[in-house]
C-alpha positions as CSV (number, residue, x, y, z in Angstrom):
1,X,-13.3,25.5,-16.6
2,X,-16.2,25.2,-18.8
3,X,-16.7,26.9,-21.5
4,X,-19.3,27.3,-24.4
5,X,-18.8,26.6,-28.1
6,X,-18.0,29.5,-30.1
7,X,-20.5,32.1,-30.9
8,X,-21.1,33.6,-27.3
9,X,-20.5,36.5,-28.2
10,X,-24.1,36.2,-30.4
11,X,-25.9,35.5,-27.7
12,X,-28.9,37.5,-27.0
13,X,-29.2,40.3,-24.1
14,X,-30.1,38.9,-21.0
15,X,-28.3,39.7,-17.8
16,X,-29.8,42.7,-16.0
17,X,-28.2,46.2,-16.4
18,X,-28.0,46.9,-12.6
19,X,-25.3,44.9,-12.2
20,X,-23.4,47.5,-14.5
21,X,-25.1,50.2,-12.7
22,X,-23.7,48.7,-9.7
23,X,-20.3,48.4,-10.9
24,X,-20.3,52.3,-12.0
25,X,-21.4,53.4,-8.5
26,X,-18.0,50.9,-6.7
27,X,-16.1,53.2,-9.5
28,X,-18.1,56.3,-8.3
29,X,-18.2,57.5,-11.6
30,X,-20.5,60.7,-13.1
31,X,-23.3,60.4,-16.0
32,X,-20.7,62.2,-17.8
33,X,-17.9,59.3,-17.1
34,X,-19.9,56.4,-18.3
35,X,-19.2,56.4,-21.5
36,X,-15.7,55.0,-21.0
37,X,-17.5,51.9,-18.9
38,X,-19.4,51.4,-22.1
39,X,-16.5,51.9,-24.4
40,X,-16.9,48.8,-27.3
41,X,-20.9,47.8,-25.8
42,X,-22.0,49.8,-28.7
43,X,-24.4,51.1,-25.3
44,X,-25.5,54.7,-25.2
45,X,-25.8,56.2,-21.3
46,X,-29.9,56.6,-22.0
47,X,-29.7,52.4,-22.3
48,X,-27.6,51.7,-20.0
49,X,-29.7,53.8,-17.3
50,X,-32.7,52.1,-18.3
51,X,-34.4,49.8,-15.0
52,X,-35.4,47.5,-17.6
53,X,-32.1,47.3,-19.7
54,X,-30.3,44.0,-20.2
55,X,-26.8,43.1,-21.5
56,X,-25.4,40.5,-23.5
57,X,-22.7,38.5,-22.3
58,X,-20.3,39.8,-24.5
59,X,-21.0,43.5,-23.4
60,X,-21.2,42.0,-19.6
61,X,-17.6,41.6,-20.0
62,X,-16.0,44.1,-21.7
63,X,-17.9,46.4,-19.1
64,X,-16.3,44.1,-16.4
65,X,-12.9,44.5,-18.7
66,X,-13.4,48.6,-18.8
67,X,-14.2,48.3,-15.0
68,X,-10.8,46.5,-14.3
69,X,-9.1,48.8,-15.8
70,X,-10.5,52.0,-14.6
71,X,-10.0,50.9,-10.8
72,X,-6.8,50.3,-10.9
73,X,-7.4,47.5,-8.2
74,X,-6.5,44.2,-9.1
75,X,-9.2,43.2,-6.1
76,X,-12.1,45.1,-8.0
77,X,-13.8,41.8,-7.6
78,X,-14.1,41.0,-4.0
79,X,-15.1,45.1,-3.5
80,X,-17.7,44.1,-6.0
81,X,-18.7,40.8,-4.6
82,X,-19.6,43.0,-1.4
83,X,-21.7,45.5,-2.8
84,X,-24.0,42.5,-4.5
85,X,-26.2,41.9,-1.3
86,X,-29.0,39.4,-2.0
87,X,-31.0,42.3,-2.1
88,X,-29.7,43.5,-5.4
89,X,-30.3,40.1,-7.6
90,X,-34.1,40.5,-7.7
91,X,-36.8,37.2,-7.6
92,X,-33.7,35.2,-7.3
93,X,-32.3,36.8,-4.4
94,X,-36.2,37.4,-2.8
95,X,-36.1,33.7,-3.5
96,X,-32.9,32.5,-1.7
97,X,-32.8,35.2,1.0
98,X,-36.8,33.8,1.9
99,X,-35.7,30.3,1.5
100,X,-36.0,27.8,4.6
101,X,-32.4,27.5,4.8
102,X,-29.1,28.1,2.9
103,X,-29.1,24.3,1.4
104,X,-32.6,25.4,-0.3
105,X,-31.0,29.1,-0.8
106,X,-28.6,28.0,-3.0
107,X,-30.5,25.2,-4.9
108,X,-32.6,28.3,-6.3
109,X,-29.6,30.2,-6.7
110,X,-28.6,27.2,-9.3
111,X,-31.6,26.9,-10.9
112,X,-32.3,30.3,-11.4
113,X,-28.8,31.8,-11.9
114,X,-29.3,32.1,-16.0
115,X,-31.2,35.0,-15.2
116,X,-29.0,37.1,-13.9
117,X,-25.7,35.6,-14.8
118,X,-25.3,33.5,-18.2
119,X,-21.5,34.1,-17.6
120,X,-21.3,31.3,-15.1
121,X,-23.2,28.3,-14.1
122,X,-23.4,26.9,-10.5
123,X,-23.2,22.6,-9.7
124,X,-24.5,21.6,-6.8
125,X,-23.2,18.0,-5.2
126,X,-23.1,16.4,-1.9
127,X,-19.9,14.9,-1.3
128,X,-20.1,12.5,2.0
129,X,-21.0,15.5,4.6
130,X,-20.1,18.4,2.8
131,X,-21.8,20.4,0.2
132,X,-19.9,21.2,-2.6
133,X,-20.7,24.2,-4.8
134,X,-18.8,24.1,-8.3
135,X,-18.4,26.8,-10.5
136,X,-18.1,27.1,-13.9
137,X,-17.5,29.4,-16.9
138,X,-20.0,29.8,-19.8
139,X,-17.8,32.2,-21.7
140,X,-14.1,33.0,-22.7
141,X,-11.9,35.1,-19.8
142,X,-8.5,36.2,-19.8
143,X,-6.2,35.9,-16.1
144,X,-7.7,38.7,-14.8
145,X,-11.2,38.8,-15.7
146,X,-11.3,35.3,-14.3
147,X,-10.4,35.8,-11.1
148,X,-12.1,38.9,-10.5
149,X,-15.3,37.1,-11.9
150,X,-14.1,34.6,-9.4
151,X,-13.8,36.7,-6.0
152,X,-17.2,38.3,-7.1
153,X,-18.9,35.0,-7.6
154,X,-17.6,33.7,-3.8
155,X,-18.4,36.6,-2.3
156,X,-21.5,37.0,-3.5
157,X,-22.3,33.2,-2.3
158,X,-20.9,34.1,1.1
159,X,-23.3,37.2,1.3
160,X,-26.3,34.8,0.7
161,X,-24.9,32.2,3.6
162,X,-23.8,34.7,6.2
163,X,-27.4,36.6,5.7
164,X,-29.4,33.1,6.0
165,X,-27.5,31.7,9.0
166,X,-26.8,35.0,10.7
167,X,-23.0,34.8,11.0
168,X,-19.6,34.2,8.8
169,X,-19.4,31.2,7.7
170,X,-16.1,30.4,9.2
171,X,-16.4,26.3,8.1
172,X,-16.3,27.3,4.3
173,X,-13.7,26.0,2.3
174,X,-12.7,28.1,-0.9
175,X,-10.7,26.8,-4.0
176,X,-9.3,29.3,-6.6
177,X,-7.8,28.4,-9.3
178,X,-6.0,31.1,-10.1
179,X,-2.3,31.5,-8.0
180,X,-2.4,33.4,-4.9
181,X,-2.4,37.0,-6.2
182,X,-0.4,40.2,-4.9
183,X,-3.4,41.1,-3.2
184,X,-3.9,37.8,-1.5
185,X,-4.0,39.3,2.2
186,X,-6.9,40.7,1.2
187,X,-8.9,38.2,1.2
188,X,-9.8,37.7,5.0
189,X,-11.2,41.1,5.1
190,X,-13.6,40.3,2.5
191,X,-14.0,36.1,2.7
192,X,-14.6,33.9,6.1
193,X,-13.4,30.5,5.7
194,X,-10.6,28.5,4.6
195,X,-8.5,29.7,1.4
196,X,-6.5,27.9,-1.1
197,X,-5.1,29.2,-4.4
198,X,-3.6,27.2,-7.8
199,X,-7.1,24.5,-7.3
200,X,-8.1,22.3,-10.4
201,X,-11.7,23.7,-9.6
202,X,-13.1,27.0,-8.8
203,X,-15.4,25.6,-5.5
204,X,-17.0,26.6,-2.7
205,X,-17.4,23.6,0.3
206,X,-19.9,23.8,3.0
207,X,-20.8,21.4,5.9
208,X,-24.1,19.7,5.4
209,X,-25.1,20.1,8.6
210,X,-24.6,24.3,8.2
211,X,-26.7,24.6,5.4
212,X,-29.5,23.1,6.8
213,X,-29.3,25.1,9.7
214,X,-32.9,27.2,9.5
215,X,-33.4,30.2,8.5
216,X,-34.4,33.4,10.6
217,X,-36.0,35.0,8.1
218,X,-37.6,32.7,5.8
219,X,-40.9,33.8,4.8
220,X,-43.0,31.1,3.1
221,X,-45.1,33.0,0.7
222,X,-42.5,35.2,-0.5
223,X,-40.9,32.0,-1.1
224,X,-43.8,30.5,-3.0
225,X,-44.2,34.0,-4.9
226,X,-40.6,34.6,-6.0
227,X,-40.0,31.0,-7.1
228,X,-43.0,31.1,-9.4
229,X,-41.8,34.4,-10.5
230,X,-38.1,33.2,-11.1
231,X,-39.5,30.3,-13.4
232,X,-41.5,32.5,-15.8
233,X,-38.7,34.6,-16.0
234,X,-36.5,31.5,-16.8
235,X,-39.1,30.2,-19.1
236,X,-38.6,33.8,-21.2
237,X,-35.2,33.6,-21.4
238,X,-33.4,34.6,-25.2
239,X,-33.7,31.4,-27.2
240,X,-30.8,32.2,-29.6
241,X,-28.3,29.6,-29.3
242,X,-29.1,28.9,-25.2
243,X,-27.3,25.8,-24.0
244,X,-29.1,22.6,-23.4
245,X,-29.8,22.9,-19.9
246,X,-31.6,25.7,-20.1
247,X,-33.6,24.4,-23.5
248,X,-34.9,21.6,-20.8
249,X,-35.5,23.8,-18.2
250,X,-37.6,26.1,-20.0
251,X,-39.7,23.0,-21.4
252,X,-40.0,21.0,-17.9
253,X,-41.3,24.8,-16.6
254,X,-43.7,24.5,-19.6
255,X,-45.3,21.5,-18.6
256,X,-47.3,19.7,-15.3
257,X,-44.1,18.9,-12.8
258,X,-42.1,15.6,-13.8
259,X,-43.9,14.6,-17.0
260,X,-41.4,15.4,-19.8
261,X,-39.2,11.9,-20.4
262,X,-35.8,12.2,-21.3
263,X,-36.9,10.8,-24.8
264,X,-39.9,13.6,-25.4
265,X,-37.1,16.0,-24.4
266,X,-34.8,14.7,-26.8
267,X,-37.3,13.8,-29.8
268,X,-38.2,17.8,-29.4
269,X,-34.6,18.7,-30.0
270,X,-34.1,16.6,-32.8
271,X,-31.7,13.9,-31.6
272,X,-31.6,10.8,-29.7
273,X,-31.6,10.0,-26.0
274,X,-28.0,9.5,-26.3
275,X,-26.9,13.0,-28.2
276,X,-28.8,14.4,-25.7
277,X,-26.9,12.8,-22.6
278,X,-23.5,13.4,-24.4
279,X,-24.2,17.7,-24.8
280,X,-25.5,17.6,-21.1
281,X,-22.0,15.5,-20.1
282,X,-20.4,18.6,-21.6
283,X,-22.2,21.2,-19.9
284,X,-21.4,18.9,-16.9
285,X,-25.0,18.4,-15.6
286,X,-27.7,15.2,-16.9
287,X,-31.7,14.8,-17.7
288,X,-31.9,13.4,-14.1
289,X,-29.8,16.4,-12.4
290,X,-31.8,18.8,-14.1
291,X,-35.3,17.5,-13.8
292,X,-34.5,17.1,-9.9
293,X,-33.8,20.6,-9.5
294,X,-36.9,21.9,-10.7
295,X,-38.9,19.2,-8.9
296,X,-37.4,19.9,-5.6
297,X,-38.1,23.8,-5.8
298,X,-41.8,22.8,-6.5
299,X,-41.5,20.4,-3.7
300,X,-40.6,22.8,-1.5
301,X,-42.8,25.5,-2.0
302,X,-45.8,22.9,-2.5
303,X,-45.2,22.2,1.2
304,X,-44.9,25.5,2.8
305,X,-48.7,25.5,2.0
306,X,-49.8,23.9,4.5
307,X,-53.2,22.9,3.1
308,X,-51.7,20.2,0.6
309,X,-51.7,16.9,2.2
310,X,-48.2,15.1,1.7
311,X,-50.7,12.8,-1.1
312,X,-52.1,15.7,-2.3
313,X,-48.2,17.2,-3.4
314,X,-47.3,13.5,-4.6
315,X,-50.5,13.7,-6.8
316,X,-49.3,17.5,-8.1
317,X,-45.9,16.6,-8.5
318,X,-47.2,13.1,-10.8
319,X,-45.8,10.8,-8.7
320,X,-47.6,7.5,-8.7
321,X,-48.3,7.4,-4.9
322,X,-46.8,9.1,-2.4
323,X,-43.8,6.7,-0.8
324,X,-42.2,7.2,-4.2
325,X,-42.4,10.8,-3.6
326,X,-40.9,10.7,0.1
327,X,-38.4,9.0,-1.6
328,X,-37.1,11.1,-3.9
329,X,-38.2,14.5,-1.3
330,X,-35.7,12.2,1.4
331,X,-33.3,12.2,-1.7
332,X,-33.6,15.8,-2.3
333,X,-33.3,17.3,1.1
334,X,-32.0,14.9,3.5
335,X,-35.0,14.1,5.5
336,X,-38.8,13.3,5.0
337,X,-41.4,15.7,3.7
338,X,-43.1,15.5,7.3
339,X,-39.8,16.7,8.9
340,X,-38.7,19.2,6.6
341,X,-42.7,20.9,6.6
342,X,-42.4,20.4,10.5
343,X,-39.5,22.0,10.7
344,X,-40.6,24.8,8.3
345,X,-43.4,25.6,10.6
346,X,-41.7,25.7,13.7
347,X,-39.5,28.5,11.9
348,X,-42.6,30.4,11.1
349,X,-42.9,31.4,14.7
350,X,-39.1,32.9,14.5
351,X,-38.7,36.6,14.6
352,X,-37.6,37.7,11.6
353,X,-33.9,38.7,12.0
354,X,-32.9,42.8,12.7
């Protein structure tokens, strides 16, 4: 796995407190208990109750490390993972649970994971007709906090799939890499799919053809509105000693779509085009990888406005004409900008899902 260079445990507050709050109410513990959640956070109750209260990594995971320990249940995580319903991850959860369909869902769920979880980072990649969903760790984790983090993360993806396609998603595959634990029977009760333990990878495989499936309940402008609301929120993210992707991120956000070149991104961070490629090999992800990303979303939510001409999204998006643009959308998503707006339509007239 992954993992940052030392010095995480300097990194600025940023991951919401309800998560936290969240993992107190699986413990079912009392005001009065909470202070031995927050043991070593240096956290008072008042903070920690605060709506608006965010955690530094380092105090995300000693209060994941208290949690383990006060449950006495090495499958804390996968009772976790359950409670975390898209509901409870904000804009990006409006944003993936509102998405056209789980491929688009989870494309928004990488680009706009740092704002809920700096702890891990999500790689999307298409491998022939599967979808492969890669997970990394941003910061140091003993045995056990790694594989609860693990179940939680899973889980929590599942959640997202099974509430855009309306069922379990029996055709996932899941690779842990942690040995099949004591609690390993467990597992069906909480994961659909295929399981495998002892993996060089901690992954998550889908069938292309599932995550495209539409979505029930997609709603376009609460699409449009949460996206635009996860990327200010991305583009305010702690500056202190943030890793590369997110330095780009926050300056494509910070400029008209697709006109920051890998060597203005570089020059601004005070190396070469090369340095730069080399730290974003290391964080596993690439100027390219990372400036797609951001253009799809727009893409996407530029065309569930059905006023914008296919041209008129090519001309916002800077693209020189608009069969270079179909190109890259056909890229993106599989199909052609026509198709995928057609088919977004057609789901317009869907009843939203009970």
């Amino acid at each position: 796995m992954a993992q940052q260079a030392d010095g995480w445990q300097n990194l600025e507050a940023s991951i919401p407190s309800n998560y936290s709050r969240i993992i107190a109410r699986e413990l079912d513990l009392t005001v009065r208990q909470l202070p031995i959640l927050l043991r070593g956070t240096a956290l008072d109750v008042e903070q920690f109750l605060s709506e608006d209260s965010l955690l530094t990594p380092a105090q995300q995971v000693r209060v994941l490390r208290n949690a383990l320990a006060l449950s006495g249940q090495p499958e804390f995580g996968l009772r976790l993972g359950k409670r975390l319903t898209p509901a409870t991850h904000g804009a990006m959860g409006f944003a993936a649970s509102s998405s056209p369909d789980l491929l688009s869902a989870l494309r928004a769920i990488h680009t706009f994971l740092p704002t809920r979880a700096s702890v891990i980072q999500l790689h999307l990649q298409q491998v022939e007709e599967h979808l492969e969903c890669r997970l990394d760790f941003q910061v140091p984790l003993n045995a056990d906090l790694q594989r609860c983090v693990a179940d939680t993360i899973v889980k929590v993806l599942l959640e997202f799939g099974e509430f855009i396609v309306g069922r379990p998603l029996y055709e996932a595959e899941i690779g842990f890499t942690h040995p099949a634990p004591e609690y390993h029977a467990l597992y069906a009760e909480y994961l659909s799919g295929r399981i495998r333990f002892g993996c060089d990878q901690l992954t998550l495989k889908l069938p292309m053809t599932l995550c495209q499936e539409p979505n029930a309940s997609a709603n376009h402008e609460n699409y449009r509105l949460a996206l635009q609301q996860c990327e200010a929120m991305l583009a305010q993210l702690p500056t202190h000693k943030p890793n590369y992707q997110t330095r780009l991120k926050k300056m494509m956000l910070s400029r008209p779509p697709g006109t920051l070149s890998e060597e203005e991104a570089a020059a601004s961070l005070f190396m070469n085009k090369r340095t730069l490629a080399r730290k974003l090999k290391q964080e596993n992800s690439s100027f390219r990888q990372i400036r797609d990303d951001i253009l799809s979303q727009q893409a996407a939510s530029y065309l569930c406005d059905s006023k914008l001409s296919i041209e008129d999204i090519a001309a916002l998006m800077h693209y020189h004409d608009s069969a270079n643009f179909r190109r890259a959308f056909k890229r993106w998503f599989g199909h052609p900008p026509e198709q995928y707006r057609q088919r977004v339509s057609s789901r317009g007239a869907m009843p939203p899902r009970a």
